[in-house]
C-alpha positions in Angstrom: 114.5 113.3 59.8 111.8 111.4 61.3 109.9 112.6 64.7 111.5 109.5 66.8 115.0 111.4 65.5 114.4 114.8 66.5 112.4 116.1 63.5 109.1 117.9 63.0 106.1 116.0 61.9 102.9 117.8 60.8 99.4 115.6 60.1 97.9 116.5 56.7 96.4 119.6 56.5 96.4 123.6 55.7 99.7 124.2 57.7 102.6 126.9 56.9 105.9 126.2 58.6 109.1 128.4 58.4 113.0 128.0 60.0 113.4 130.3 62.8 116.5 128.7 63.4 118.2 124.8 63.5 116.0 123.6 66.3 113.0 126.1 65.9 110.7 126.4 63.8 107.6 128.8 62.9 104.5 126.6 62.3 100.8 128.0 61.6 98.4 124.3 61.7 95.3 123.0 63.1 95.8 123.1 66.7 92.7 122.6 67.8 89.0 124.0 68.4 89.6 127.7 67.2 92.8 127.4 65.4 91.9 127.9 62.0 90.1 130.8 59.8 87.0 130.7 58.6 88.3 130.3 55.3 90.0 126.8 57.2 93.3 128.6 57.3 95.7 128.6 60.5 94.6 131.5 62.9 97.4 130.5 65.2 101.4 131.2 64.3 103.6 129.4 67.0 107.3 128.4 67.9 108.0 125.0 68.2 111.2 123.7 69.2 112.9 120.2 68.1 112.4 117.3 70.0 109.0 118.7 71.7 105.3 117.5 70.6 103.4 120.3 68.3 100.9 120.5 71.6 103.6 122.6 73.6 104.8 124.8 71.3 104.7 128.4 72.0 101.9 130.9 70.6 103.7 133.5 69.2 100.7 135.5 67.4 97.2 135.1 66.8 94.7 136.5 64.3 90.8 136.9 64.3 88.3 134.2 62.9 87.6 136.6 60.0 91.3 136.6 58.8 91.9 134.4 55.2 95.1 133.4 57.3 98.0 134.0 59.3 101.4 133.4 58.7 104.9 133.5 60.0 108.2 133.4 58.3 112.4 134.1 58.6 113.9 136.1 55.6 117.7 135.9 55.5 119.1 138.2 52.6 122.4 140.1 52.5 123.4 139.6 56.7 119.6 141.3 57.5 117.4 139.0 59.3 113.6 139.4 59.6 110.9 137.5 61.3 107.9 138.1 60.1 104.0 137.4 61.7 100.9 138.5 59.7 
């Protein structure tokens, strides 16, 4: 689904997105000055919701410079669901 629809568009890079749910989604990306790992990884997990631009999603959960990276991600297995930010 293209952005002018309602879907999520990311620029090129080192991102990591998950489903949080149909119209949220978990998105570590280059978000600016800061934003990434030393090793050029996201430092920066947020929550951004469908039909908003990447620059007001919510920050959900940082980690330090000296971090490879930091992730977030939904597991759905056997009616247990877990949302995960490392």
């Amino acid at each position: 689904v293209p952005a002018s629809e309602g879907g999520f568009e990311l620029p090129e890079g080192k991102s990591d997105v998950s489903w949080q749910s149909r119209d949220v989604v978990i998105v570590g990306a280059d978000f600016g000055e800061g934003s990434l790992t030393s090793s050029g990884y996201p430092r920066v997990v947020k929550e951004w919701k469908r039909g908003t631009p990447l620059s007001e999603a919510y920050g959900a959960f940082e980690g330090v410079t000296g971090d490879v990276a930091v992730s977030g991600y939904v597991s759905r297995h056997g009616g247990v669901e877990l949302e995960l930010r490392s």
